[in-house]
LOROKOL-563752 format. One record per residue (C-alpha): x, y, z; residue in one letter. Coordinates in steps of 0.1 Angstrom, whole numbers, plus 5000, padded with zeros to 4 digits. Example, Ala and Ser with C-alpha at 12.3 -4.5 7.8 and 13.67 -1.06 7.14 Angstrom:
REM residues 2
     c1     c2     c3   type
   5123   4955   5078      A
   5137   4989   5071      S
***
This chain:
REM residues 587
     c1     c2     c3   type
   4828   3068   3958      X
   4791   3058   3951      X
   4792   3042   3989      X
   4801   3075   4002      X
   4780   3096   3983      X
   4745   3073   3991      X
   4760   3081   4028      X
   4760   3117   4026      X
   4721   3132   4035      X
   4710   3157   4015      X
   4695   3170   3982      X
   4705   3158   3951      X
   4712   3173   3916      X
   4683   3160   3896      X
   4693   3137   3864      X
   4729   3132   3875      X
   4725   3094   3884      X
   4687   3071   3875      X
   4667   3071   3907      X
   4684   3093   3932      X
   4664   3104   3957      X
   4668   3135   3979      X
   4668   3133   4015      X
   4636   3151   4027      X
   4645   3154   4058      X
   4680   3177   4052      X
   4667   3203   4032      X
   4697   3224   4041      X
   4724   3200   4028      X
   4730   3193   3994      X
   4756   3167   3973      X
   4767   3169   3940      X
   4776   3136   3923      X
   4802   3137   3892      X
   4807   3107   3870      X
   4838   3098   3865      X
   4860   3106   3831      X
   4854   3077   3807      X
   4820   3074   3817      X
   4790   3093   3796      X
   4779   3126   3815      X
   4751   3139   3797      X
   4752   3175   3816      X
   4784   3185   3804      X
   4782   3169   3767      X
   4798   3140   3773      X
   4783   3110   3755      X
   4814   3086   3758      X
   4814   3082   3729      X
   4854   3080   3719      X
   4883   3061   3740      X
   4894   3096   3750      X
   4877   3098   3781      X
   4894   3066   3795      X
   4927   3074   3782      X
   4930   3111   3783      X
   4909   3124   3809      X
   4886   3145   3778      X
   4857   3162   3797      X
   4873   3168   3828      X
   4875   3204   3825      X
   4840   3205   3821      X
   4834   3184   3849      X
   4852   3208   3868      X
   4834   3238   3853      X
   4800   3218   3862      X
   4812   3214   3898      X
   4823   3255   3902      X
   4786   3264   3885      X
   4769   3231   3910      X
   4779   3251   3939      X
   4767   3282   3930      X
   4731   3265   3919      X
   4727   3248   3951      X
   4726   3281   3970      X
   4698   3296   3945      X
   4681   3262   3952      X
   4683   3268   3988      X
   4667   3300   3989      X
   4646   3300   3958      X
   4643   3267   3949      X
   4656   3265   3912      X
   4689   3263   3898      X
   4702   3291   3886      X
   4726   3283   3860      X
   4709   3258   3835      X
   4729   3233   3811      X
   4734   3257   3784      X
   4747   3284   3806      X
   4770   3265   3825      X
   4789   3250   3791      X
   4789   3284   3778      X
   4805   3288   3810      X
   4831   3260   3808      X
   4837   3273   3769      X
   4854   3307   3781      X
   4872   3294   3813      X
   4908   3278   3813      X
   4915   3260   3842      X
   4950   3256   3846      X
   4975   3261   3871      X
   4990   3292   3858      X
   4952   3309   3854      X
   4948   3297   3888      X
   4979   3318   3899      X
   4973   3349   3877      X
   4946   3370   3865      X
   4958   3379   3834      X
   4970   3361   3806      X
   4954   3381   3777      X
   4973   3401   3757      X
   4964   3433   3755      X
   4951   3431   3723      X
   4927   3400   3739      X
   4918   3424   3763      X
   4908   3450   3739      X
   4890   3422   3717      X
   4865   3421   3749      X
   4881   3383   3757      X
   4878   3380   3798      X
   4901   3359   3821      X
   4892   3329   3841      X
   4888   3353   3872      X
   4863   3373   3853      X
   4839   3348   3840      X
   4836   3337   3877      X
   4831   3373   3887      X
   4803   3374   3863      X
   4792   3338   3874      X
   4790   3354   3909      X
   4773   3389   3899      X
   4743   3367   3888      X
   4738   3351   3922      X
   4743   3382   3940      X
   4718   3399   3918      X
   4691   3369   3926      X
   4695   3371   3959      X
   4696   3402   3978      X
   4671   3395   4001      X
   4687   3364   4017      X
   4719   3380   4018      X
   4739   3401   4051      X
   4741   3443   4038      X
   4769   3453   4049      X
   4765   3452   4091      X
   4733   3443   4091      X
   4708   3414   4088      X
   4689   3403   4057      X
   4654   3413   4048      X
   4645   3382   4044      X
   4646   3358   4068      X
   4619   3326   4058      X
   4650   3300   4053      X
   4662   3310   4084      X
   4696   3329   4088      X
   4728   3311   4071      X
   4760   3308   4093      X
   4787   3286   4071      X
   4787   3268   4044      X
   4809   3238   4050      X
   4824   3217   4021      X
   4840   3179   4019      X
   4854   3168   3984      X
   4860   3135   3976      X
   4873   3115   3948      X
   4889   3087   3933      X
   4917   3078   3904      X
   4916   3106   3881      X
   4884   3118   3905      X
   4909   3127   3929      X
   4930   3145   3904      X
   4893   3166   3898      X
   4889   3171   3931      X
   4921   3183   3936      X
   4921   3209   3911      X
   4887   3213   3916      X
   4890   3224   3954      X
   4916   3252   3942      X
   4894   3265   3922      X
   4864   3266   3944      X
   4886   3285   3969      X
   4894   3312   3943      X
   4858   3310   3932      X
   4847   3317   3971      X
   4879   3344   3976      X
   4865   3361   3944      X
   4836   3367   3968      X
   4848   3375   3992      X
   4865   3407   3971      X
   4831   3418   3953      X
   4817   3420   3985      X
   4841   3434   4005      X
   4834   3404   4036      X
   4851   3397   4066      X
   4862   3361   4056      X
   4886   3347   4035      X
   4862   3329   4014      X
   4824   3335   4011      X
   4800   3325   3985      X
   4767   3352   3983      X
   4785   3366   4015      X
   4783   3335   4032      X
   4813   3325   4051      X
   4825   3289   4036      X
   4847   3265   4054      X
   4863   3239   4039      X
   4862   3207   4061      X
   4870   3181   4045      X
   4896   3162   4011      X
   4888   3121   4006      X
   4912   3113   3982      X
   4916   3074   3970      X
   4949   3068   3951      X
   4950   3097   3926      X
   4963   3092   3892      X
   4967   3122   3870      X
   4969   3103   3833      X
   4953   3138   3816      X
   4968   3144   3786      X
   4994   3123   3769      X
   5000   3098   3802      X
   5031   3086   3814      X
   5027   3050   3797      X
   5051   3070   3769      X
   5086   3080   3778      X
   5079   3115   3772      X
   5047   3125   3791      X
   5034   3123   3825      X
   4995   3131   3825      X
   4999   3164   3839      X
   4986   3185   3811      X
   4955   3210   3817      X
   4941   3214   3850      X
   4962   3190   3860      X
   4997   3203   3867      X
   5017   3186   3902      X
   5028   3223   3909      X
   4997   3243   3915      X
   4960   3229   3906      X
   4971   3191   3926      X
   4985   3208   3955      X
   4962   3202   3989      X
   4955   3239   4003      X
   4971   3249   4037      X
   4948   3246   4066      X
   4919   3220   4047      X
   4921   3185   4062      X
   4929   3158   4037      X
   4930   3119   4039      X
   4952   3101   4014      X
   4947   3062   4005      X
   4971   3048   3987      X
   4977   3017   3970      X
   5010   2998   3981      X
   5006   2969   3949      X
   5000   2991   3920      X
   5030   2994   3897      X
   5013   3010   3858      X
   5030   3030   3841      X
   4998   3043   3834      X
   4987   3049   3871      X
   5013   3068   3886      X
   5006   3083   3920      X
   5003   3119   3926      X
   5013   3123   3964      X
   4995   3151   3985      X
   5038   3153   3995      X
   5054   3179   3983      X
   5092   3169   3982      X
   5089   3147   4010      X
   5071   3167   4035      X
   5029   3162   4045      X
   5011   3196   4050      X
   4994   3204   4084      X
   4959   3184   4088      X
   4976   3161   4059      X
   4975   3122   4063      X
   4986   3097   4032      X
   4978   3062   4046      X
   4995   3031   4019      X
   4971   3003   4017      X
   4981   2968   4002      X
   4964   2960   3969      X
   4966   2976   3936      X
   4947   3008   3925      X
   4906   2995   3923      X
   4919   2975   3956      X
   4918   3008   3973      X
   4896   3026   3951      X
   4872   3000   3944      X
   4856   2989   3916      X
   4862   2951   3911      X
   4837   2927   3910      X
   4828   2897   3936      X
   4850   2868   3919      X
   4871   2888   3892      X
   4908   2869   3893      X
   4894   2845   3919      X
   4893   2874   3946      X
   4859   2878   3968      X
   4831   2847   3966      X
   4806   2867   3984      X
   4777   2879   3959      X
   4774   2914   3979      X
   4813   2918   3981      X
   4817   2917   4019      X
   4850   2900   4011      X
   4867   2923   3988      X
   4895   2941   3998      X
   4883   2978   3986      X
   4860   2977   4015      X
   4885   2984   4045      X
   4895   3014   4028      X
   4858   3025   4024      X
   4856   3020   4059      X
   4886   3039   4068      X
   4877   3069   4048      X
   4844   3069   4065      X
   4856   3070   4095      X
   4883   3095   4090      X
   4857   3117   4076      X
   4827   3116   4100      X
   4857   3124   4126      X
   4865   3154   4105      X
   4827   3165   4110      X
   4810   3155   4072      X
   4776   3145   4081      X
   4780   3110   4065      X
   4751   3089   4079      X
   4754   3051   4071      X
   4726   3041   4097      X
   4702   3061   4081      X
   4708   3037   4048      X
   4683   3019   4038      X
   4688   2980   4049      X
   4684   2970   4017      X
   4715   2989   4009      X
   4735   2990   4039      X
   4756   2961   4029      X
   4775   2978   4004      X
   4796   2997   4037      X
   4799   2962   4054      X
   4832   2940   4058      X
   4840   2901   4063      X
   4855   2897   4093      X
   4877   2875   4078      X
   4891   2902   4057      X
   4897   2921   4083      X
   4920   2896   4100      X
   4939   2887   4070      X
   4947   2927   4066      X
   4957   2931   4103      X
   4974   2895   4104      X
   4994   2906   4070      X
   4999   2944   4086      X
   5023   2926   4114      X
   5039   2915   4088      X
   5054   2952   4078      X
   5085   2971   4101      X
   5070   2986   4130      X
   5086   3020   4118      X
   5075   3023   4082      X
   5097   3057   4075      X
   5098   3072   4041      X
   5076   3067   4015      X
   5099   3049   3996      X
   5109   3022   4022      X
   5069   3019   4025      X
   5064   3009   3992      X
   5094   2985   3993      X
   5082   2974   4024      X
   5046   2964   4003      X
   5062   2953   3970      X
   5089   2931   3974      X
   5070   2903   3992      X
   5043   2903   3963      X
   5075   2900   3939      X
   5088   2866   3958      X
   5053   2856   3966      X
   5045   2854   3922      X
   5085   2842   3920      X
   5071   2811   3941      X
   5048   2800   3910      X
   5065   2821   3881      X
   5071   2783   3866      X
   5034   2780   3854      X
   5028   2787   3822      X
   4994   2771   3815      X
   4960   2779   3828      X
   4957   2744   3841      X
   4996   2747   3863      X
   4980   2779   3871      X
   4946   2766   3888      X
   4968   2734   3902      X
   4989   2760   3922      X
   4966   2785   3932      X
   4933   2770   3942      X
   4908   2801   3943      X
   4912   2801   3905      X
   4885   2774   3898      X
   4854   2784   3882      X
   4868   2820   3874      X
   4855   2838   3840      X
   4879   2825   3808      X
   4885   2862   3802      X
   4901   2866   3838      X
   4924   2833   3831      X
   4934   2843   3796      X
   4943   2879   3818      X
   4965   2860   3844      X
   4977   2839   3823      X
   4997   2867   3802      X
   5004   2885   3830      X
   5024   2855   3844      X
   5042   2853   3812      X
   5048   2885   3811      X
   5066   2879   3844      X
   5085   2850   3837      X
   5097   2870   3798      X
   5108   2901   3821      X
   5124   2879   3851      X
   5144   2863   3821      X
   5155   2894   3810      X
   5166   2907   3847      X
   5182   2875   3856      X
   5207   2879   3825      X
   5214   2915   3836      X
   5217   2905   3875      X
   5242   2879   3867      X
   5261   2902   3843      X
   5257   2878   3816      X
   5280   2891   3790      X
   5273   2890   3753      X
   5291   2891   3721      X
   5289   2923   3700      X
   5310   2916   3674      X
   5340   2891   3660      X
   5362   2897   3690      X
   5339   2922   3717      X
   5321   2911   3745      X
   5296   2931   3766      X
   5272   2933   3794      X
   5239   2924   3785      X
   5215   2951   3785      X
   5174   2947   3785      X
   5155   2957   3764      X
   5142   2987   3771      X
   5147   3025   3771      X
   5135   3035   3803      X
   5164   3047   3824      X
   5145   3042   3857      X
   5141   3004   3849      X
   5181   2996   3860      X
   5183   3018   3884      X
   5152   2995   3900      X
   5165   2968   3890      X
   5199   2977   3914      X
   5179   2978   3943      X
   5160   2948   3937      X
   5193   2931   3934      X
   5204   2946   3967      X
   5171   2942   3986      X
   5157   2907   3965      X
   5181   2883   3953      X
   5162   2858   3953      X
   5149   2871   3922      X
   5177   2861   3908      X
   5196   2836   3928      X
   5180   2800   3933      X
   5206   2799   3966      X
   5193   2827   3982      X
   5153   2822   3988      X
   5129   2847   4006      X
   5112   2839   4037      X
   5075   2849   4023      X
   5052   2849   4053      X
   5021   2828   4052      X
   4997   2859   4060      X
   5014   2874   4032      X
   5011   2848   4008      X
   4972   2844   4018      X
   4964   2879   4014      X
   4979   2881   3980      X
   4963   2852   3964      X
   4928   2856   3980      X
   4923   2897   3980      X
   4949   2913   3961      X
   4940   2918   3923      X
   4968   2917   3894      X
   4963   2951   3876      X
   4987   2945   3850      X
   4976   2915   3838      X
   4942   2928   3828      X
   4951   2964   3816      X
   4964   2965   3783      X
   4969   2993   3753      X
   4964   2970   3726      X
   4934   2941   3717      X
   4901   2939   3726      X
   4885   2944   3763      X
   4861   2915   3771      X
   4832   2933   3765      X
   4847   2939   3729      X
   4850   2904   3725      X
   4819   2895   3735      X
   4802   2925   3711      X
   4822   2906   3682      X
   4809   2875   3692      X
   4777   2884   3690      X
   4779   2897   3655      X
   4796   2870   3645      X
   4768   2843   3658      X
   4744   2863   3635      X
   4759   2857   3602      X
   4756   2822   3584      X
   4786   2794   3597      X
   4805   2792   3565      X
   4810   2827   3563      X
   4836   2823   3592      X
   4868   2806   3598      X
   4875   2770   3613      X
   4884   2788   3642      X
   4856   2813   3646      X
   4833   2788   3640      X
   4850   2768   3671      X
   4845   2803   3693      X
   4811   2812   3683      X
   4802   2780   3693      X
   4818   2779   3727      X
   4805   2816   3732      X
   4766   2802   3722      X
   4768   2773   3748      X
   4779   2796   3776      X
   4755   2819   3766      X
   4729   2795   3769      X
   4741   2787   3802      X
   4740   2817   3815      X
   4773   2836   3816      X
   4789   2843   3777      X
   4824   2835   3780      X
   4852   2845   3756      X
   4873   2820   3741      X
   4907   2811   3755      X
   4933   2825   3749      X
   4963   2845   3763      X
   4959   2881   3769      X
   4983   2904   3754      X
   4992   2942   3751      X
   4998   2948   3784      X
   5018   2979   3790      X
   5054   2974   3766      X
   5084   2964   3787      X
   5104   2987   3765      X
   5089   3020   3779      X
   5091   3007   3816      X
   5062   2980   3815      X
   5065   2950   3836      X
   5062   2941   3876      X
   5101   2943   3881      X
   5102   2978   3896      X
   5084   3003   3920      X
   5054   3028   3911      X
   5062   3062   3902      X
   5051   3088   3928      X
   5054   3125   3924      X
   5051   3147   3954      X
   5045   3183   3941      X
   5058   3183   3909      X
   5069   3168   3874      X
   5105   3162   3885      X
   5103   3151   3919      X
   5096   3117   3925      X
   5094   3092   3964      X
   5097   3064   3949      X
   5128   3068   3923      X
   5157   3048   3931      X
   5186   3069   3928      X
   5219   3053   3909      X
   5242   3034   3928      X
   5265   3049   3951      X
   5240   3073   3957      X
   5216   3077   3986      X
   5186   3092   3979      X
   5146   3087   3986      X
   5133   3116   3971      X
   5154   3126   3936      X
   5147   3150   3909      X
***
């Protein structure tokens, strides 16, 4: 997202991000960067300061709410060169709206007693959000048949909007695009207008949705049995749905199977709007997204990233979008930071080598994904016997020299693997067990997700080498070589319990301050370690294997497709349907 955004001319919104610099030469354009949930925000009062933001999406209402008020600033910037709704305004703002789907629907949900009480609907605090810019700028704005008085910054055609986001960002700019329209069709009514949608009576167009694998995860997310992140302004069946007639690019990630990171199609059942593309990429969700590192898990050796497998995405999106008509303007980048948009051409033909790989005629989304996954499954079956770090490095050669913390991270995963392959092999070969003095049964996993078996059917249909030696898969090589040298392991490295490595490492620290024979045998023997590497330049945590990835129980585990809904909490692409059934898309 950062790529896109330092490609996109304009002027900025000052303090957002250290050292951005407006583009002096496109005084008329303007772009409005929003950091991401988890990350501190200081306009909207978010220090980061609890785990919240990461795992429940806490201040992304008010990013929203930032956003609505941004757009409304930048046109009182334009024409009188200040913002018009400060800090303090704008969350006074955010305090009174409610940004859900149903408020998005509906005017009123007050009671009658709220409404007596003086308490306003969403709608009306973005009347009154409106009534202040139309009072600032009468000048500058079209009477009714006529011109405006004041002509000095020339007379405004369109406004033309693009939204972009990624992860949870595209679950914001999702929502946030609804409510933008209703913000700009709320204009339209106060000032009677020809158009649709106007902001000060300017006619706005809508040009243009970049969306990189979204991932709802607000609320309670749908790592529990009971929950599926789409609390708030989050619902699938109004505030994530793309608008009819605005163009929208989907990237999605083919290798991603978290519970926590379910995809949130811009399908609805199983059908694409008009101007509505969804493109599956292979790698996991920061593959597509970005985010990774040069060397994290062995993948990319070039210092500037060139190599990394997030960047044919970024190129894609790119292009879709200048097609599309958003001014994005890479050769006007600084040299200095051009790189960041640039590819290895070697990447490029492993991707298009591994893409001839795939059927000609992908079809539904759910014979896409199966299409993606189940080659990555017998690809880590080919080395699911190595259970050490050094059988590990021995197999898989671009593992040398990577950080401990990444090893100790594929190092449970893989166990992980080979615990939930054990588990699926007993159930495949209808292993029967003994459940009392004289009863026998079929063994069942342990687990109590109910989609888990009914994944588990097709992979026994579709896979079997997974769990018959006799029967191996012919993996091809350009499969095998883009997995191991650009696709990341997500799993492995995301986990609900234990420390991250940067907690590690803050423990560490503390723990080199205080005197030796305060601390155990063994945190004697990691302070140590963790001073030498310090010395040397790169602080390593001790080894280890990582564990707390998501719980097999509750549907954890690489033995089964993403979830995908497509317009709503019950309807799913991706969910197998029981057998003897046919079904792709299932309620």
């Amino acid at each position: 997202m950062a790529r896109l955004y330092d490609c996109y001319p304009g002027q900025v919104v000052p303090g957002v991000i250290g050292g951005d610099k407006s583009w002096q030469e496109y005084p008329h354009f303007y772009k409005v960067y929003v950091p991401g949930v988890g990350s501190p925000f200081e306009q909207v009062g978010d220090k980061n300061d609890s785990s919240l933001g990461a795992a429940a999406a806490k201040y992304g209402h008010e990013r929203i709410a930032w956003g609505l008020m941004q757009a409304l600033n930048n046109i009182h910037r334009y024409f009188l060169g200040a913002e018009l709704f400060p800090k303090a305004r704008i969350l006074e703002i955010s305090r009174k709206l409610v940004l859900t789907g149903w408020h998005l629907k509906k005017e009123r949900w007050l009671s009658q007693r709220e409404i007596e009480q003086g308490q306003q609907s969403s709608y009306d605090v973005l009347r009154g959000a409106l009534g202040e810019l139309h009072k600032a700028l009468p000048p500058f704005m079209y009477p009714q048949g006529g011109e405006p008085a004041n002509k000095a910054k020339g007379k405004v055609g369109r406004i033309h909007v693009s939204v972009f986001g990624f992860s949870r960002g595209a679950t914001k700019a999702r929502s946030f695009l609804n409510w933008l329209r209703k913000l700009c069709q709320l204009d339209a009514e106060l000032l009677g207008g020809a158009s649709e949608f106007t902001l000060a009576g300017f006619p706005v167009v809508f040009d243009f949705l970049g969306l990189f694998d979204t991932v709802a995860s607000v609320g309670l997310a749908s790592s529990s049995l009971l929950f599926d992140g789409h609390a708030a302004w989050a619902d699938a069946e109004v505030s994530l749905r793309v608008p009819p007639g605005v163009k929208c690019v989907h990237l999605v990630a083919g290798h991603e199977i978290r519970r926590s990171f379910p995809l949130d199609s811009i399908q609805v059942g199983g059908s694409l709007g008009s101007g509505c593309e969804e493109i599956m990429f292979p790698g996991v969700h920061s593959d597509v997204g970005g985010g990774y590192l040069p060397k994290e898990q062995g993948r990319g050796v070039d210092q500037k990233g060139a190599d990394m497998l997030s960047r044919l995405p970024l190129g894609v999106m790119y292009r879709k979008a200048r097609l599309a008509g958003v001014p994005l303007k890479a050769e006007k980048l600084d040299p200095a930071i051009q790189y960041r948009m640039e590819a290895d051409p070697q990447v490029i033909e492993h991707f298009n080598a591994y893409l001839k790989t795939l059927p000609a005629e992908p079809g539904e989304f759910k014979n896409q994904l199966m299409a993606m996954y189940l080659p990555y499954l017998a690809w880590r079956l080919s080395w699911a016997d190595c259970k050490t770090r050094d059988s590990l490095r021995a197999r898989i050669d671009n593992l040398a020299g990577i950080s401990t913390a990444d090893m100790n991270d594929l190092l449970g995963g893989n166990l992980k693997f080979i615990e939930h392959l054990g588990y699926y092999r007993r159930w495949a070969n209808e292993e029967m067990v003994r459940v009392g003095r004289d009863q026998m049964r079929r063994y069942n996993p342990p687990t109590l997700d109910g989609d888990m078996l009914r994944n588990w059917a097709m992979l026994k249909k579709e896979l079997p080498c997974l769990h018959d030696n006799q029967k191996p898969y012919a993996l091809p090589e350009a499969a095998s070589k883009l997995f191991q040298y650009l696709v990341h392991d997500s799993y492995a490295w995301f986990r609900l319990t234990g420390k991250e490595e940067s907690e590690m490492l803050t423990y560490l620290e503390r723990k080199s301050q205080v005197p030796a024979d305060s601390l155990s045998k063994t945190e004697q023997e990691w302070v140590a370690r963790y001073k030498e590497t310090k010395a040397a330049g790169r602080a390593e945590v001790p080894e280890s294997t990582t564990d707390g990835q998501e719980w097999f129980f509750v549907g954890g585990g690489y033995l089964h497709l993403r979830r995908v809904y497509a317009g709503a909490d019950d309807v799913r692409l991706a969910k197998n349907a029981p057998q003897g059934e046919d079904s792709t898309v299932a309620a």
